[in-house]
C-alpha angles and dihedrals in degrees: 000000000000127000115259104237080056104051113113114249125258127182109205118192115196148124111271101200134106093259107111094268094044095046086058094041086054096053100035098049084047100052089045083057081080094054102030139030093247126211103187128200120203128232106208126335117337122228134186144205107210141003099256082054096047080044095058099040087045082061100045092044094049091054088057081062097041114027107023117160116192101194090064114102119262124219126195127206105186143091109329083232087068106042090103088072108080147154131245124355105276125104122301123237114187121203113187134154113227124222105177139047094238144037138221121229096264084049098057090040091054093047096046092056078072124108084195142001124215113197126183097235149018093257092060082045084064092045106049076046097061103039102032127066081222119129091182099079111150133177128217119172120230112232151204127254098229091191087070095031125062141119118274089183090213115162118257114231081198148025099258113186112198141202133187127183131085110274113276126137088234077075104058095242087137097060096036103081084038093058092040098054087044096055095039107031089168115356103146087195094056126093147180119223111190113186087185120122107141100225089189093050125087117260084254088058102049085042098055096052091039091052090050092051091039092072096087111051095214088078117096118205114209131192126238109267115197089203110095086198092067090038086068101035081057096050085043085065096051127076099220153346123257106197112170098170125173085196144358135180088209107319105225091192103057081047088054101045082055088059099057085054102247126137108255125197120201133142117277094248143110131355100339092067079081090085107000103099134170093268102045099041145035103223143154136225120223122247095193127028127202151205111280102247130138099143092238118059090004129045103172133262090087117089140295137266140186117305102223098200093094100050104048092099082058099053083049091050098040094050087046096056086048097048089045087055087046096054087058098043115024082202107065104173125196090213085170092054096040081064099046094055091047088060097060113067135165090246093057085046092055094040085051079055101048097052095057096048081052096047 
C-alpha cells in the first residue's frame, strides 16, 4: 500500500447518517481512506455512532477546510436526481443506487453530467446503459460490517417475522399485515416485528401507517434505533425477514439479516438479485409489473416496479413452511446466506470504487 503523503487526493461529497445512503457513504469513504488521501463534505447533518467514528470523519471533514484540492475527482454517493451538484473541478464519479427501471429526464441529465457511475449491482448496470449515453457504468456491491452482524444462534420463544426499511409501498409495508395475518389467523406464538418509522416523513404520515398496523396486537412496533450494534441485537432475536419489495436499489437490511443467519423471503426483482439465490433466499419472481406510483415518493411517469397481488399466496406459504421448521428447531440458521454475506464486504466495495475513479 502507498504512503500516505504520496496517495493521490479524492473529495468525496455524501450524507453521513444512518439512513441507506448514508450507511454506504460511511463505509465506503472509510474503506477509500486505504487507496486516497480523502477530504469529505458533508450532505446534510452528519451522525455518528461512536467516538472513533466521529474521530475519522472529524478528520476527513477538517482536511476539506484546510487541504482542498480542486483538481481531485469528486465522487458523489447520493440520489441519482442530485449527481449534477458537485465540489471542486475533477472529474465526477456518481454512485447511486437505482430503484426503478426507468428514469425520468432530470434523472438522465443529472446522471450524464457524470465522468463515471458507480451502481451496486449488475441489474442498475442495465438500466444507466440503457438510458444514459454513458459508456463508463461500474458496479460496485454494497456490503455488510461483519464486526456488528453475526449469528448469535439463541433460541427464539416465538416465531418473530421482521421487517426493516421506512414506510414506503415500494417496500411492500401495504401487503405485509395482509400477508401476516393470512398465513397466521390465530397463532398466539407468532409475531410481527416492524423496525419502520419514516424519519423524513411528516408525524401524519408515520401515524397513518402505525394506526393501521396497530389493529392486531401481535405486531411490534419498534423505533428506529441509529446504532447499527442494537439493529443487530434486535434481528438476532427474530427468527426471519420478511422483504416484499416492488422494487430496491440493494436492500442492506435483508443482507444484514443474512448475516445473522436467519431465512429471509422477498420477491426476485430488482437490485437485490445481485446476492439473493435459490439457496440463500426464498423469493418470487413477479408475473405482472406496474407504473411507479404511490402518491407520495412516486407520481408516475418514472418507471415501473413488481406488482405484489399475485404473490401474496407465496409470502403465506413461504412464512408457513418456516414457521413449521421453527416449531422443530427453535435455531433455524440460513448457513447459505451466512456465506454469501461474508463474502461482501465494505473493502471489496471500495476496491470496486476505486477502481473505477482510477480507470
Amino acid at each position: 500500500m502507498k504512503k500516505k503523503d504520496s496517495m493521490n487526493n479524492l473529495n468525496i461529497l455524501a450524507p453521513i447518517n444512518s439512513l441507506g445512503y448514508g450507511v454506504a457513504a460511511k463505509n465506503t469513504a472509510r474503506f477509500l481512506t486505504k487507496f486516497f488521501d480523502v477530504s469529505l463534505f458533508t450532505i446534510g447533518n452528519a451522525s455518528f455512532e461512536s467516538q472513533e467514528e466521529y474521530n475519522l470523519f472529524a478528520e476527513l471533514l477538517h482536511k476539506s477546510q484546510t487541504s482542498f484540492d480542486p483538481s481531485a475527482p469528486c465522487l458523489k454517493i447520493f440520489h441519482e436526481f442530485r449527481m449534477a451538484e458537485r465540489v471542486g473541478k475533477g472529474d465526477l464519479i456518481a454512485y447511486s443506487f437505482f430503484e426503478l427501471d426507468k428514469m425520468n429526464q432530470m434523472k438522465i441529465h443529472h446522471l450524464s453530467q457524470c465522468d463515471k457511475v458507480v451502481v451496486a449491482s449488475k441489474w442498475a448496470k442495465h438500466v444507466v446503459e440503457d438510458q444514459v449515453s454513458h459508456s463508463k457504468v461500474y458496479v460496485a456491491p454494497l456490503a455488510v460490517d461483519h464486526t456488528v452482524f453475526y449469528p448469535t444462534n439463541r433460541p427464539q420463544e416465538k416465531f418473530i417475522i421482521f421487517n426493516c426499511g421506512k414506510w414506503e409501498i415500494r417496500k411492500g409495508h401495504d401487503i405485509i399485515l395482509d400477508v401476516f395475518q393470512a398465513a397466521f389467523p390465530d397463532n398466539k406464538d407468532v409475531e410481527l416485528w416492524m423496525m419502520t418509522q419514516n424519519p423524513v416523513a411528516s408525524p401524519e404520515y408515520n401515524k397513518k401507517w402505525n394506526d393501521y398496523y396497530r389493529q392486531d396486537f401481535r405486531v411490534n412496533l419498534i423505533n428506529r434505533v441509529q446504532d447499527h450494534r442494537q439493529l443487530a441485537q434486535v434481528m438476532n432475536q427474530t427468527s426471519c425477514g420478511f422483504f416484499p419489495s416492488r422494487a430496491e436499489g440493494w436492500n442492506l437490511e435483508l443482507l444484514e439479516m443474512m448475516a445473522c443467519g436467519k431465512p429471509v423471503v422477498t420477491t426476485d426483482y430488482a437490485s437485490h438479485t445481485e446476492f439473493c439465490t435459490d439457496d440463500n433466499s426464498i423469493k418470487f419472481k413477479p408475473n405482472k409489473f406496474e407504473e411507479a406510483i404511490d402518491n407520495t415518493y412516486f407520481k408516475g411517469g418514472e418507471g415501473g416496479w413488481a406488482s405484489l397481488d399475485d404473490l401474496k399466496d407465496n409470502f403465506v406459504e413461504a412464512l408457513r413452511g418456516l414457521y413449521k421448521q421453527w416449531q422443530t428447531d427453535r435455531k433455524i440458521l440460513n448457513q447459505h446466506g451466512i456465506i454469501t454475506a461474508q463474502n461482501l464486504n465494505w473493502l471489496n466495495t471500495a476496491e470496486k470504487v476505486k477502481e473505477a475513479i482510477n480507470d
